[in-house]
C-alpha positions in Angstrom: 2.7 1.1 28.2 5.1 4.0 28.0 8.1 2.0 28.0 7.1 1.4 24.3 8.1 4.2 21.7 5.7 6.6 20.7 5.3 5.5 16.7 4.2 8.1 14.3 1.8 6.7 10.9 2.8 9.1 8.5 -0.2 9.3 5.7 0.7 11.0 2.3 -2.1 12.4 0.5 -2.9 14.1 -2.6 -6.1 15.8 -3.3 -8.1 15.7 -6.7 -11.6 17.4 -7.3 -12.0 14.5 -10.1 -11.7 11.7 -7.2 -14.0 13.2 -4.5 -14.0 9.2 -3.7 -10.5 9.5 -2.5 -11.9 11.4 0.3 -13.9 9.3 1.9 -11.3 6.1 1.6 -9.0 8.4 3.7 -11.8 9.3 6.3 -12.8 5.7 6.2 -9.6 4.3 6.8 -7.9 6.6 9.2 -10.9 6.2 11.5 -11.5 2.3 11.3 -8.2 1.6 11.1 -5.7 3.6 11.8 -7.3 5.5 15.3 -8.2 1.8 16.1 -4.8 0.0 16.0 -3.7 -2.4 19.0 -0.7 -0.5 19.5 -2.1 2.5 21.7 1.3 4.7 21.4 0.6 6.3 17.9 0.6 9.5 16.7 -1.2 10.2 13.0 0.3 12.3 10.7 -1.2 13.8 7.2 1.1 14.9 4.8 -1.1 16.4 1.8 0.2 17.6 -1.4 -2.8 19.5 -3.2 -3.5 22.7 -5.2 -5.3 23.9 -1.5 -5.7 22.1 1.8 -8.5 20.3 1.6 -7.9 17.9 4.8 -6.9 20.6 7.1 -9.9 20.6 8.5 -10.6 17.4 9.1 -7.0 16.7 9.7 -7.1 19.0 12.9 -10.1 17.5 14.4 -8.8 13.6 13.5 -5.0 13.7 13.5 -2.6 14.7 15.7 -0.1 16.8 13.0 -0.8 18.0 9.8 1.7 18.8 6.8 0.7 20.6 3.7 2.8 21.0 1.0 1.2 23.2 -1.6 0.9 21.1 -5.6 2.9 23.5 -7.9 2.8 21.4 -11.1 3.0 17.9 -12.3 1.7 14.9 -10.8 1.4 13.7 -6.9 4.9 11.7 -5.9 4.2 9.5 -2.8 8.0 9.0 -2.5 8.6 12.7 -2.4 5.5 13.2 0.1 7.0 9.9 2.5 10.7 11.4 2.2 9.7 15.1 3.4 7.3 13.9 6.2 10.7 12.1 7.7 12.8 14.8 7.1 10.3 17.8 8.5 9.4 15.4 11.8 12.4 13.1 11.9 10.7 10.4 14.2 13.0 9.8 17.4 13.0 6.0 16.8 10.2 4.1 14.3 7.6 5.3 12.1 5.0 3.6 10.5 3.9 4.5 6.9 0.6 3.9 5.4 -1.1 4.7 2.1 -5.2 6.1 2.9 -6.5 3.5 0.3 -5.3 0.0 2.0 -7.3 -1.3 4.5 -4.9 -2.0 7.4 -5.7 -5.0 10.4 -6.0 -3.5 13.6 -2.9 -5.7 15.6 -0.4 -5.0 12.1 1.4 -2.3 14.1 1.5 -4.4 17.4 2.5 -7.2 15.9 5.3 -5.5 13.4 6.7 -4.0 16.5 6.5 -7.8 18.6 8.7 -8.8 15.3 11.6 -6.1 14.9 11.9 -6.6 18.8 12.0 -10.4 18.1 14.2 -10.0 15.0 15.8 -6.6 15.1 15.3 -6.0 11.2 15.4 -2.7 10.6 12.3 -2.8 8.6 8.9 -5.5 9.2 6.5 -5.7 5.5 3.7 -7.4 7.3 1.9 -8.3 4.4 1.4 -11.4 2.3 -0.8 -11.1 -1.2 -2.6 -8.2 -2.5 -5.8 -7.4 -3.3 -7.7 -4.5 -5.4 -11.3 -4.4 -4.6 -14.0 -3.3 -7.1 -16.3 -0.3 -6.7 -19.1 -2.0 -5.4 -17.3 -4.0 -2.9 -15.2 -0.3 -1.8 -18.6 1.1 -1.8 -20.4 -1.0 0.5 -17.4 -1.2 2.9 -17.4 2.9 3.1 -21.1 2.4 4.3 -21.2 0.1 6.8 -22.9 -2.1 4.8 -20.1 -4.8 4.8 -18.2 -5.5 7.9 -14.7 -4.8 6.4 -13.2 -7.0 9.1 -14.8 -9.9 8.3 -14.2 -9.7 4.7 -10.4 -9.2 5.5 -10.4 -12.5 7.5 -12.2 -14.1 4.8 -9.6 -12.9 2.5 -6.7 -14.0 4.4 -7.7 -17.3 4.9 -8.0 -17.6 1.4 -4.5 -15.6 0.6 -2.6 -17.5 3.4 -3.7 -20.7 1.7 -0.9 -23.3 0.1 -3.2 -23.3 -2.6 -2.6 -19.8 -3.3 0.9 -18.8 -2.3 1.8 -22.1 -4.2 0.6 -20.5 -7.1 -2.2 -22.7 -8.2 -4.6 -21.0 -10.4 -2.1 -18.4 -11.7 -3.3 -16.4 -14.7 -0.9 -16.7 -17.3 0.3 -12.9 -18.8 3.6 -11.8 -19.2 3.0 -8.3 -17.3 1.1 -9.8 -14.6 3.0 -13.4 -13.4 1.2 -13.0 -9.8 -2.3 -12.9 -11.0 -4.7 -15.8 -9.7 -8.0 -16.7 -10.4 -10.2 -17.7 -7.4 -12.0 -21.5 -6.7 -15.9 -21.5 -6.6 -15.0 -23.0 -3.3 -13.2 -19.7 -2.3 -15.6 -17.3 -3.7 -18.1 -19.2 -1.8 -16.2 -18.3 1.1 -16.3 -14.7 0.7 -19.5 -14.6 -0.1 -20.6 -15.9 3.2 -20.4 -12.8 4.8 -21.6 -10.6 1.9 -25.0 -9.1 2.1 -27.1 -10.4 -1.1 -26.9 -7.3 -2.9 -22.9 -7.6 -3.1 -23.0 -11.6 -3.8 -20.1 -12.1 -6.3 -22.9 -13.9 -8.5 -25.3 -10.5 -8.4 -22.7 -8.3 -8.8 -21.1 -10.1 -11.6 -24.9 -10.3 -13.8 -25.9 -6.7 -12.5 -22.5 -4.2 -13.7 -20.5 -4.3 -16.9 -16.8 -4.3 -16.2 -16.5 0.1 -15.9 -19.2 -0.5 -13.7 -17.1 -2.5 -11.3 -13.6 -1.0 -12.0 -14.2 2.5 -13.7 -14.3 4.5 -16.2 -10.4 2.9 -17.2 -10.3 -0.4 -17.3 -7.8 -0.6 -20.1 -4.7 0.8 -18.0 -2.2 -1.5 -17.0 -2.4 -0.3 -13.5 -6.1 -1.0 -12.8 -4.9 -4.6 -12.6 -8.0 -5.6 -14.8 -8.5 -5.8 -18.5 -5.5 -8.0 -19.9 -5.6 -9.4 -16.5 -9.4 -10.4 -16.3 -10.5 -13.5 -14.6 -12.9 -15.3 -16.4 -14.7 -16.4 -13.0 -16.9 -14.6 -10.1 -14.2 -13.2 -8.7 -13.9 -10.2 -11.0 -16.8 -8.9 -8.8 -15.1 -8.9 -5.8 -11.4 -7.8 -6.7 -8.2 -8.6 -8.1 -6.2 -11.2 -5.9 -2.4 -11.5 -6.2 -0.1 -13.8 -4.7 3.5 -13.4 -3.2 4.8 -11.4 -0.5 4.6 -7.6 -0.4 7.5 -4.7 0.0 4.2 -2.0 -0.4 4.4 1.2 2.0 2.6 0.2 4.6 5.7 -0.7 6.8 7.5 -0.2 9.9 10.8 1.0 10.2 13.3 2.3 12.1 13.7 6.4 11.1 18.1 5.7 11.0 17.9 3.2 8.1 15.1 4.9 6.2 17.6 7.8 5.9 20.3 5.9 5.5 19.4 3.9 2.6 17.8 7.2 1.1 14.2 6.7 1.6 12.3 6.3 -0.8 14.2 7.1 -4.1 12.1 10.0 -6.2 13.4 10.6 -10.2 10.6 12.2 -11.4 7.0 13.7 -10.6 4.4 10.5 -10.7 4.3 7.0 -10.9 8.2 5.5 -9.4 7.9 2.4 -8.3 8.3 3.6 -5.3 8.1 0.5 -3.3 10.5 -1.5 -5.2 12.9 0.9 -4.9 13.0 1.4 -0.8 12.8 -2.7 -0.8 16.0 -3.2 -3.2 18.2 -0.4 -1.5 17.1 -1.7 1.9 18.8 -5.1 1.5 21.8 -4.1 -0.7 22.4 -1.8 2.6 20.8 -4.9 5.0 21.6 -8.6 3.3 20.0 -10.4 6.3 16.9 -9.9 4.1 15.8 -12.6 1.6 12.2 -13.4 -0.4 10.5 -16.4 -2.0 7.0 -17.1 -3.1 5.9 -17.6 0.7 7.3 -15.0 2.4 9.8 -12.1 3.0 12.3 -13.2 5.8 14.8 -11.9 8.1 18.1 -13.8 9.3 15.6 -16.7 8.2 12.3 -15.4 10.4 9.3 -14.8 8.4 8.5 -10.8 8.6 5.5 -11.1 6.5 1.7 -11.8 8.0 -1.2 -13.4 6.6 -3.1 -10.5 5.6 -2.9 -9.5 2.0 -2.6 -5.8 1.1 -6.6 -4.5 0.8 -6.7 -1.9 -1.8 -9.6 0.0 -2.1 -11.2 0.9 -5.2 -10.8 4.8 -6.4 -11.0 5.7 -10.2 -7.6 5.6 -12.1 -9.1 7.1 -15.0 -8.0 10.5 -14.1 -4.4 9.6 -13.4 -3.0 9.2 -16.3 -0.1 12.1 -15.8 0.8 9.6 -12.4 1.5 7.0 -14.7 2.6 8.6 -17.5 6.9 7.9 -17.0 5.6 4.6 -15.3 7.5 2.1 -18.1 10.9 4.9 -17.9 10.5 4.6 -13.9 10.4 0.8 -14.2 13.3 0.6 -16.6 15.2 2.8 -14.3 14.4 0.4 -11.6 15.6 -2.8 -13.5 18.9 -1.2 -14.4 19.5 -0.1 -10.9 18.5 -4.0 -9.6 20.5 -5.6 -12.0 23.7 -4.2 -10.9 26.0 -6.1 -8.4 26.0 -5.6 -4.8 28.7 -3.2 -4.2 27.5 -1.0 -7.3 24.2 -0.7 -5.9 25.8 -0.5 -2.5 28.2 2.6 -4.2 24.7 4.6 -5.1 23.2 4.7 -2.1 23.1 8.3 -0.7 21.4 9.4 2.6 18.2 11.9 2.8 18.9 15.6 2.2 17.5 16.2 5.4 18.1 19.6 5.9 17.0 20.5 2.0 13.5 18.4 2.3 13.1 20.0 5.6 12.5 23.2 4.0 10.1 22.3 1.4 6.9 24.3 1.4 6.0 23.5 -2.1 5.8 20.7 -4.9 
């Protein structure tokens, strides 16, 4: 096994005393998923940005390095958080990143690195889908009362589905094209490995809708609202179709820096993802995308598991979001450029400057 590169997961985290919930997904997930992975040469990295260091201690008895960078003002920035973790370690070959609130398979990091040896793209999305889980479902995942695994195998078979990533039950709104309503058929098939008390058809009669998405469930970026289902599925989550550029990827540490990272204009919300994914194939055009899949010179680099989201309350967040339609705007203008413009604006890491950051 040591003929295989040592991969760092690089976590970025940011601490609120209003979302004591955020907590626990992190504990959750770094311990069933992350310390469980298939690929045994990995070494977990926090990076927290908070007002005090709230995971140091747990950070030192779990991870194996621990970054704080101390909150000065303004809202978290994962971009910033994912760009200074690169530039303060600066990983010899790979790194893995990874958000604390997805649920992540336990062979995605094997089988990402089995595909960039395959392919040789300089950066494996292994995700196809996405979806947000409600409270209840979050809640009975954090204790054990619902085997997270089996649910995400439930969900995949459902999100891998030609039904679904042919975009049959699509819920039509204009802010939300990707949004699909579930079959009884396929909520039946969740349900089968849900204890009674989180059966879609309980859940749905027992909570009102804050109840199952919190205390916000008029922000666009709760994915609920606007965008309700009118079936069972509500109770369970939000499903999306189409494949997924999210951070929760593996890629080589040259490229990352190369193409910039992941591009930061202001504090918050900035569409972060979208903006790594568009730079990395104006720089890389051996990359392409439909509705089934993202590809590499013409292999599919995307899995069948969907991004798991799990649920934490949005309601305090509105700062994060608050630039979120000027951070989208400035990512359509930059997209809809031609290639060698976009090509033009792509600047490497400041390596040396990020490297020196002790504060945010």
């Amino acid at each position: 096994m040591n003929d295989i590169p040592e991969i760092p997961i690089i976590v970025p985290y940011g601490h609120n005393n209003q979302q004591p919930e955020r907590a626990d997904v992190l504990q959750f997930v770094t311990e069933n998923c992350l310390r469980c992975q298939s690929y045994r040469r990995l070494k977990l990295i926090l990076i927290e940005r908070s007002d005090y260091p709230s995971q140091e201690k747990y950070a030192k008895e779990i991870y194996d390095k621990y970054i704080f960078i101390k909150r000065t003002s303004g809202p978290f920035s994962v971009g910033m958080l994912q760009n200074i973790a690169i530039s303060k370690l600066y990983p010899s070959e790979l790194f893995y990143v990874h958000l604390p609130d997805f649920l992540l398979p336990l062979d995605s990091i094997l089988k990402s690195y089995q595909l960039m040896q395959k392919t040789n793209a300089p950066c494996i999305f292994p995700f196809y889908g996405a979806v947000s889980l409600t409270k209840p479902i979050t809640e009975g995942i954090l204790t054990n009362k619902i085997n997270w695994e089996l649910l995400l195998n439930k969900i995949a078979s459902i999100t891998s589905s030609k039904r679904f990533r042919n975009n049959i039950g699509l819920i039509s709104h204009p802010d939300n094209p990707n949004r699909v309503q579930l079959t009884k058929y396929q909520i039946q098939i969740i349900n089968s490995i849900l204890p009674d008390e989180y059966n879609s058809e309980y859940l749905i009669n027992k909570y009102t809708d804050k109840e199952l998405w919190g205390n916000d469930t008029e922000n666009q970026f709760n994915f609920y609202s606007s965008f309700k289902s009118p079936g069972e599925d509500e109770a369970l989550g939000n499903f999306r179709t189409g494949p997924r550029a999210k951070p929760s990827y593996l890629c080589k540490t040259d490229t990352f820096i190369k193409v910039g990272g992941t591009t930061v204009k202001r504090k918050g919300w900035n569409c972060e993802d979208l903006w790594f994914w568009e730079r990395l194939r104006t720089y890389d055009t051996n990359y392409s995308i439909n509705n089934h899949g993202i590809f590499y010179r013409d292999v599919k680099i995307s899995g069948k598991y969907p991004i798991t989201h799990l649920w934490h309350d949005i309601s305090v967040k509105h700062d994060y979001y608050k630039t979120a339609k000027q951070s989208i705007a400035d990512f359509q203008k930059f997209s809809s450029l031609p290639h060698e413009e976009k090509l033009k604006l792509l600047k490497p890491i400041n390596i040396s400057g990020l490297k020196k950051c002790q504060e945010l």
